[in-house]
C-alpha positions as CSV (number, residue, x, y, z in Angstrom):
1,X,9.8,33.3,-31.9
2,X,6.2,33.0,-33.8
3,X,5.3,30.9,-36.3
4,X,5.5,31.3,-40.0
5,X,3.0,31.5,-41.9
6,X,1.7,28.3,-43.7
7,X,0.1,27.4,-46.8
8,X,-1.5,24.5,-44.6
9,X,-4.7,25.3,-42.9
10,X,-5.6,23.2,-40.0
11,X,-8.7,21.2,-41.3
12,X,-9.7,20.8,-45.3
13,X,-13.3,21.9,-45.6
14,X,-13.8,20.1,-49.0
15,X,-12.6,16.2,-47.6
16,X,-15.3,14.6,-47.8
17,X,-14.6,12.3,-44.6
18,X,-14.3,15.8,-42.7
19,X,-17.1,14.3,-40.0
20,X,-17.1,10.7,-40.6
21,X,-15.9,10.3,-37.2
22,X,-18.4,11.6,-35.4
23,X,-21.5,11.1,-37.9
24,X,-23.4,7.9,-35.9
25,X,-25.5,5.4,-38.2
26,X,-28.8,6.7,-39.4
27,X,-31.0,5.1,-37.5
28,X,-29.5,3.6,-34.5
29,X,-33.0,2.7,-32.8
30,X,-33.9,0.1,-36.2
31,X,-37.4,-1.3,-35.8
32,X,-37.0,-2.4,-32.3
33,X,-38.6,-1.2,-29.4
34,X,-36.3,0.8,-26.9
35,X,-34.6,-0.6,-23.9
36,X,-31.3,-2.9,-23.1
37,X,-30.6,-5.3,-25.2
38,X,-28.3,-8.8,-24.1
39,X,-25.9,-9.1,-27.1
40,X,-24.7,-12.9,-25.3
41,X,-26.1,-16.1,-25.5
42,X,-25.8,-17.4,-22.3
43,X,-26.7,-16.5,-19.3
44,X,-23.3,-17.7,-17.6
45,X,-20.3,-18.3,-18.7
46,X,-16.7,-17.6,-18.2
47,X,-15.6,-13.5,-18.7
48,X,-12.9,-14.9,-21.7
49,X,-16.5,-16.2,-23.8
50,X,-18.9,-13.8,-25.6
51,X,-19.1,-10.5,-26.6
52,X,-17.0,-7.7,-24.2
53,X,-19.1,-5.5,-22.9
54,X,-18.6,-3.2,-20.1
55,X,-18.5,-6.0,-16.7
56,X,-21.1,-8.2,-19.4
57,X,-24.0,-5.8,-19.3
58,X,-26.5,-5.7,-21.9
59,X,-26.2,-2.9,-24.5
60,X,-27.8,0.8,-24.8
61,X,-27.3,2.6,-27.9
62,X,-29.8,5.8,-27.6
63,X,-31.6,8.1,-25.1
64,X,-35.4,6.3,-25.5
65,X,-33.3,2.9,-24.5
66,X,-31.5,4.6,-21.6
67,X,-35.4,5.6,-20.9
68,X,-37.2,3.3,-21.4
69,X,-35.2,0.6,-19.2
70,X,-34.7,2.8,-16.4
71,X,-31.0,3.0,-16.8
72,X,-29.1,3.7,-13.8
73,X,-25.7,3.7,-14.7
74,X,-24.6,3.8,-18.2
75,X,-21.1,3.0,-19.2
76,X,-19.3,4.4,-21.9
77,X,-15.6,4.9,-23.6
78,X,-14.2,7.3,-24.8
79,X,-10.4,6.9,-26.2
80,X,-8.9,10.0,-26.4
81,X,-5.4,9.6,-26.6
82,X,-3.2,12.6,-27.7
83,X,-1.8,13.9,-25.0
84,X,1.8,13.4,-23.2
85,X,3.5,10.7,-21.7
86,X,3.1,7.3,-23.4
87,X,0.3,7.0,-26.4
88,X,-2.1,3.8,-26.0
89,X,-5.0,5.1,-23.5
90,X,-7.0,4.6,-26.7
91,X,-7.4,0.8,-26.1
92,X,-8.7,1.7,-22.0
93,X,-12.1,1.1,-22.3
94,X,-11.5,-2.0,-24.9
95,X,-9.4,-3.2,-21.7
96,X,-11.7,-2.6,-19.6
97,X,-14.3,-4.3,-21.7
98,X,-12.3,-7.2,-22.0
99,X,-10.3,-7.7,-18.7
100,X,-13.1,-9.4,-16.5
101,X,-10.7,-12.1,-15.9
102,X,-12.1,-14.9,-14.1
103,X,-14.7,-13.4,-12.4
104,X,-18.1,-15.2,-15.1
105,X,-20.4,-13.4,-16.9
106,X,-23.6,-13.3,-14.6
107,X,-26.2,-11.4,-14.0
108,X,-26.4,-11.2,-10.2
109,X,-24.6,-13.6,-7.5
110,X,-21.3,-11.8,-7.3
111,X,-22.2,-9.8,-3.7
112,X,-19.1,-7.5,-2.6
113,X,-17.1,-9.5,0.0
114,X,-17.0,-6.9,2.6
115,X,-20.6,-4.9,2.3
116,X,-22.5,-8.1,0.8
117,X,-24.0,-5.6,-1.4
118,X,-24.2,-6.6,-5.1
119,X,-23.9,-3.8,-7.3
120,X,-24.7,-5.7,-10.3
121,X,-28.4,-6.7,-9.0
122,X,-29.1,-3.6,-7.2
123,X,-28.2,-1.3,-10.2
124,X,-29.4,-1.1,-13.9
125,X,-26.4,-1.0,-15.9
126,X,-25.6,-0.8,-19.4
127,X,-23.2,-0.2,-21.6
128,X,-23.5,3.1,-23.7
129,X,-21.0,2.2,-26.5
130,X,-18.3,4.8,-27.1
131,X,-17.6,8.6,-27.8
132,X,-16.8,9.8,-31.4
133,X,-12.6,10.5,-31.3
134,X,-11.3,12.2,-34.1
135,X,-7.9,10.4,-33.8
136,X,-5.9,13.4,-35.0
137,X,-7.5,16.4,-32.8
138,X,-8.0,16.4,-29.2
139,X,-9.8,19.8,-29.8
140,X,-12.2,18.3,-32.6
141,X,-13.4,15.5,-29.8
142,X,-13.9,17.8,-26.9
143,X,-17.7,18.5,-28.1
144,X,-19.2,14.6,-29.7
145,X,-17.6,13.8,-25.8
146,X,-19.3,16.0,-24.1
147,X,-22.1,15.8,-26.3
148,X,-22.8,11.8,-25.3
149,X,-21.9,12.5,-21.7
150,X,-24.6,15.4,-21.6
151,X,-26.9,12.6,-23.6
152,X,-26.7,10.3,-21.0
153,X,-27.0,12.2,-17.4
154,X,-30.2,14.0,-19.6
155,X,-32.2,10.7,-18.9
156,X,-31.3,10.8,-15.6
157,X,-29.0,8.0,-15.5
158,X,-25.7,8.4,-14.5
159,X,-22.7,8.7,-17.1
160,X,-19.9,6.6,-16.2
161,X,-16.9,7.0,-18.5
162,X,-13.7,5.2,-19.1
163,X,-10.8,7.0,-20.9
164,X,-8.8,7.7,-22.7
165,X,-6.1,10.3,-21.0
166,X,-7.4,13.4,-18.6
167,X,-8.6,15.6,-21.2
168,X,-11.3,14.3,-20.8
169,X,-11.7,15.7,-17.6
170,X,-13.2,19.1,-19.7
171,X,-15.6,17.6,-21.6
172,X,-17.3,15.4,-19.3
173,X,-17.7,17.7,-16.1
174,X,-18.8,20.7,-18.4
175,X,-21.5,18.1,-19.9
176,X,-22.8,17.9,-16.3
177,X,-22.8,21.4,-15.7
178,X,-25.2,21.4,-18.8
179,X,-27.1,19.6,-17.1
180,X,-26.9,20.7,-13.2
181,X,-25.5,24.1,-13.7
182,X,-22.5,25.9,-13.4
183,X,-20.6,25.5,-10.3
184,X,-22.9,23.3,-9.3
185,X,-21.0,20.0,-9.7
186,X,-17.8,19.7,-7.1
187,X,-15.0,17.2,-8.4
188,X,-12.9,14.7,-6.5
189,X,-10.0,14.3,-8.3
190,X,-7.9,11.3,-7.3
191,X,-4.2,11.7,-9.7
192,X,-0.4,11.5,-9.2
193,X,-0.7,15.1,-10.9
194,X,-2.3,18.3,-10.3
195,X,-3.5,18.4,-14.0
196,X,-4.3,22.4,-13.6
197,X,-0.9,23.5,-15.6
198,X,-0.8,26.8,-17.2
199,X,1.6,25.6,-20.2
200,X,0.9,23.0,-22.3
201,X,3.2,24.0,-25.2
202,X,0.7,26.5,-26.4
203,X,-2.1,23.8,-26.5
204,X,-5.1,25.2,-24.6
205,X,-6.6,21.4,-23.8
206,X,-3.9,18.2,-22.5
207,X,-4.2,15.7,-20.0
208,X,-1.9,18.2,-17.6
209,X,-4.3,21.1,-18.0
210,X,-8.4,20.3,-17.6
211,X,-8.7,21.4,-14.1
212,X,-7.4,24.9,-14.8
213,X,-9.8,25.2,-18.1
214,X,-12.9,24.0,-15.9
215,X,-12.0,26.4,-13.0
216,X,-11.0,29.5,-15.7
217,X,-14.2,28.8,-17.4
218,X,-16.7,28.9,-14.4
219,X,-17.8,25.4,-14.6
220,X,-16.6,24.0,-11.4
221,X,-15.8,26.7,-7.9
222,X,-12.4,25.6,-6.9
223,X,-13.4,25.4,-3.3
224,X,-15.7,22.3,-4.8
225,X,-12.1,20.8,-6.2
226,X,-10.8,18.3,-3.7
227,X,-7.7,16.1,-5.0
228,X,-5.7,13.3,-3.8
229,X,-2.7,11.8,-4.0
230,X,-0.6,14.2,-5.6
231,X,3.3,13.5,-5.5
232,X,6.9,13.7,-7.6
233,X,7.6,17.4,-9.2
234,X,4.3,19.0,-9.9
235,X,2.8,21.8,-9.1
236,X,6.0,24.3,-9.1
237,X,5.3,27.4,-6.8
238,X,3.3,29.8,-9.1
239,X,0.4,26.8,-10.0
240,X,0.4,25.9,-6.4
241,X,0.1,29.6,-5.2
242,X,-2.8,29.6,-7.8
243,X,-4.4,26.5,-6.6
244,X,-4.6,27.7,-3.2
245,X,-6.0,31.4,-4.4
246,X,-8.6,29.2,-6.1
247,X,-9.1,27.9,-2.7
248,X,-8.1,24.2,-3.8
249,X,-8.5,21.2,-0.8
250,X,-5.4,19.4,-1.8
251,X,-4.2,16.0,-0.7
252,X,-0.2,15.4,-0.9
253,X,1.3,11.7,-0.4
254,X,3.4,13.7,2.1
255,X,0.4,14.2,3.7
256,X,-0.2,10.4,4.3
257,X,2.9,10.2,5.4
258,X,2.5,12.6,7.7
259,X,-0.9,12.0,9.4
260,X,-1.6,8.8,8.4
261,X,-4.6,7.1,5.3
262,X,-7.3,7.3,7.6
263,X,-6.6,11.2,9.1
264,X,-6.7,11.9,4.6
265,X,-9.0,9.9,4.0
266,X,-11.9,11.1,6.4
267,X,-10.7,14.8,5.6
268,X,-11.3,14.2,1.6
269,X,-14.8,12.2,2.3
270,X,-15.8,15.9,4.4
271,X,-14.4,18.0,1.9
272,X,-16.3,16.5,-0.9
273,X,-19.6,17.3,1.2
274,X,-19.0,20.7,1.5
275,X,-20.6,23.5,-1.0
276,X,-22.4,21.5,-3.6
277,X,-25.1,18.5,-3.6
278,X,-23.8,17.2,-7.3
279,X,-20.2,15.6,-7.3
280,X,-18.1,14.1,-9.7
281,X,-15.2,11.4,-9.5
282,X,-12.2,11.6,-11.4
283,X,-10.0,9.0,-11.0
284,X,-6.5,8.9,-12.7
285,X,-5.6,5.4,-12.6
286,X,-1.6,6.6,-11.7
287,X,-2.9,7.6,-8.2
288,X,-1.9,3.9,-7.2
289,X,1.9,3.2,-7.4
290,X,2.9,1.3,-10.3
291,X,3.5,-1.5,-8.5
292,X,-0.4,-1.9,-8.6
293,X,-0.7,-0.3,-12.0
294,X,2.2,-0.4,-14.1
295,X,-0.3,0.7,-17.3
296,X,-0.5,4.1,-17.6
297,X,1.6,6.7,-19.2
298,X,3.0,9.3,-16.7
299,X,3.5,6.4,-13.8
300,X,5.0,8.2,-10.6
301,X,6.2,6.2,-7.7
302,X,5.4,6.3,-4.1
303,X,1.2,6.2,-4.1
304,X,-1.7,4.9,-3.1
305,X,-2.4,0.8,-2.7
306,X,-5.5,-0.7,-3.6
307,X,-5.9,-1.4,0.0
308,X,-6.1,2.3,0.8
309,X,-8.0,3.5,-2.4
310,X,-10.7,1.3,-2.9
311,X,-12.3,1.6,0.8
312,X,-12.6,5.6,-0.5
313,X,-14.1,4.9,-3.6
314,X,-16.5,2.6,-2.0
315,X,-17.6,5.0,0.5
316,X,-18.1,8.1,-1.9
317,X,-20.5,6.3,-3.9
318,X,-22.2,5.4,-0.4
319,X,-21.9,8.7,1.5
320,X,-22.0,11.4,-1.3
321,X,-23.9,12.1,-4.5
322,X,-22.4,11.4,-7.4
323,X,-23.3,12.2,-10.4
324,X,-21.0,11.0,-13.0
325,X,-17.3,8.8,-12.7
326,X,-14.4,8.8,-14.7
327,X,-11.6,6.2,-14.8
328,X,-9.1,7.8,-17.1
329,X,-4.9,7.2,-18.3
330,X,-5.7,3.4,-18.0
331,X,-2.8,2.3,-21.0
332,X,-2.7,-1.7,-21.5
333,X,-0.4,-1.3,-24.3
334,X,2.6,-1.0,-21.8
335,X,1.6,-3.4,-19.3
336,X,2.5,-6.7,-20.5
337,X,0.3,-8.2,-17.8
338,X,-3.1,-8.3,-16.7
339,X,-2.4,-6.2,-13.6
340,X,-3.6,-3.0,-14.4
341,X,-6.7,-3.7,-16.2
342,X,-7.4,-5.9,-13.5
343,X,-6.8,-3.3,-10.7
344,X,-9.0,-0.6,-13.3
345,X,-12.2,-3.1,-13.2
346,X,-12.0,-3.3,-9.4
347,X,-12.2,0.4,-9.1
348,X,-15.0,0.5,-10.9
349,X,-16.3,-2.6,-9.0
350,X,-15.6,-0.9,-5.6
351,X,-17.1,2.6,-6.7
352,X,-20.6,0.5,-8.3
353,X,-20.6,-1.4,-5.0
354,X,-21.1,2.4,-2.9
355,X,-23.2,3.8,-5.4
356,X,-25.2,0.5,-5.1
357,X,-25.6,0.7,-1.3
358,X,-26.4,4.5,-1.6
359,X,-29.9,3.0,-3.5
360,X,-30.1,0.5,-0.9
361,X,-30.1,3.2,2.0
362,X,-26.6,2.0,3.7
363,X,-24.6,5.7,4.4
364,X,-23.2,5.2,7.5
365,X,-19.8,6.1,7.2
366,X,-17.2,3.3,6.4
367,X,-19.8,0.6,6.3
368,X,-18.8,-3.2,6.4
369,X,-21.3,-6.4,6.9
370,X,-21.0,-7.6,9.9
371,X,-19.9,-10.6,9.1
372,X,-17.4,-9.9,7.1
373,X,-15.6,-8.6,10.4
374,X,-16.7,-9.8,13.4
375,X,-17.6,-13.3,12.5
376,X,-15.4,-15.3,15.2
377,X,-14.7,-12.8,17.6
378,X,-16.2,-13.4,21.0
């Protein structure tokens, strides 16, 4: 069965507010001189005071800020929200913004507990603002996303983007292959779901079908795709078969089972080393069982615990090269608690903390202070 014809093209060329969306201020930069600037008054105070920003860092809005403060790491939403399962990943970054909890609003002081590293002093962070959505088209968004994502790792600072559902996967690692080249960038990919389906209801882009585009498309090798966690009824045979002609490293929960967190954990950690000196996390926050992280909309029983997922995040910002993060299908409209936002900021936490102890020269593998673990012991 094919569609009928329709008196009702897609988009109205003649509506005036055709690209109000995506058209920014005129001048964002003002009369001010570029660099970071501290939208708070106080230097401390408690996370629920002030104006949200991404973990309370000051404020980028252009290129010759991001340059002219040296940005490291720039942090930026981007609430695409279109795709299946349960609508509401819109209001992820504006979570993520807001659900410091009770750690304050400082500066520096807040070391990691088990590295004594502290991302927020060794780092220069800001936060980028958001992506242009067009809140009716997925397709319409793909390009103002990868547009700002391609702005940012262009000054050399690292984009850091949180979602918004996994269609954003497309945008944001083709923007880095703008920028590093194509198949240059490997991707670890940590997700309940394989996310490289060849249906999608004859929609080219979802959240269940970026990896497939990005592999079809040349802008990521599928040898450099390395993914964990995957569980419940996806792939069937034929996208598996496909996935392993693409030559796919792969990371089922059975797996775990099997061989235990640390045998899949040290495999993933080599896998990600292999074939490319550029890589990009992707991190579906349903990897972790919904016990952990009830807020997302395709929850799938049976994964990861923070215990076992943070130590990995930690130690591929320390022992590999990223280049850009995502944090993506965080929903805190059906999550009536603070739990999954909460869980969310420590990813980012724990991924800032490796990246952090990359700059400081700690790569050994699995690195903890010492006295976070020996202290006691004769």
């Amino acid at each position: 069965m094919t569609d009928q014809p329709t008196d009702f093209p897609e988009l109205n060329p003649d509506d005036p507010t055709i690209d109000m969306w995506r058209t920014p201020i005129e001048n964002l930069q003002g009369n001010r001189p570029p660099g970071l600037m501290n939208v708070n008054r106080y230097p401390f105070a408690l996370a629920s005071h002030g104006i949200a920003t991404f973990l309370s860092r000051p404020i980028a809005l252009t290129p010759a800020d991001l340059r002219a403060a040296q940005v490291e790491v720039a942090m930026l939403g981007a609430g695409l929200d279109f795709s299946g399962g349960l609508r509401g990943t819109g209001y992820g970054p504006r979570a993520l913004r807001a659900f410091d909890m009770y750690l304050p609003s400082v500066t520096t002081g807040l070391p990691h507990a088990h590295t004594r590293v502290d991302a927020l002093e060794e780092l220069v962070m800001c936060d980028y603002g958001d992506a242009a959505i067009d809140f009716e088209s997925t397709h319409r968004s793909i390009e103002p996303i990868r547009g700002l994502v391609r702005e940012v790792a262009e000054t050399g600072a690292m984009p850091f983007v949180i979602g918004g559902d996994h269609a954003l996967m497309y945008p944001d690692v083709a923007a880095l292959a703008d920028v590093y080249g194509k198949g240059k960038v490997g991707v670890v990919h940590f997700d309940a779901h394989y996310d490289a389906a060849r249906l999608g209801i004859g929609h080219n882009l979802t959240h269940g079908t970026p990896v497939r585009r990005l592999i079809e498309q040349g802008y990521v090798s599928g040898h450099n795709f390395v993914q964990v966690g995957l569980r419940g009824y996806w792939p069937d045979d034929e996208d598996l078969a496909w996935m392993r002609d693409q030559g796919f490293r792969y990371h089922f929960m059975a797996e775990v089972e099997r061989h235990g967190w640390e045998h899949v954990m040290q495999r993933a950690i080599a896998e990600a080393s292999e074939g490319t000196d550029h890589l990009y996390l992707s991190l579906d926050i349903d990897v972790l069982d919904p016990a952990y992280a009830p807020g997302t909309g395709t929850p799938e029983p049976n994964g990861l615990t923070p215990r076992e997922l943070f130590p990995l995040l930690r130690r591929l910002g320390a022992e590999t090269n990223l280049v850009g993060v995502e944090l993506v299908e965080l929903n805190p409209l059906v999550d009536p608690t603070y739990v999954t936002p909460l869980v969310a900021n420590r990813c980012v936490r724990e991924i800032l903390t490796g990246i952090a102890m990359r700059k400081k020269g700690i790569t050994e593998p699995h690195y903890l202070a010492p006295e976070a673990v020996d202290h006691g012991q004769g």
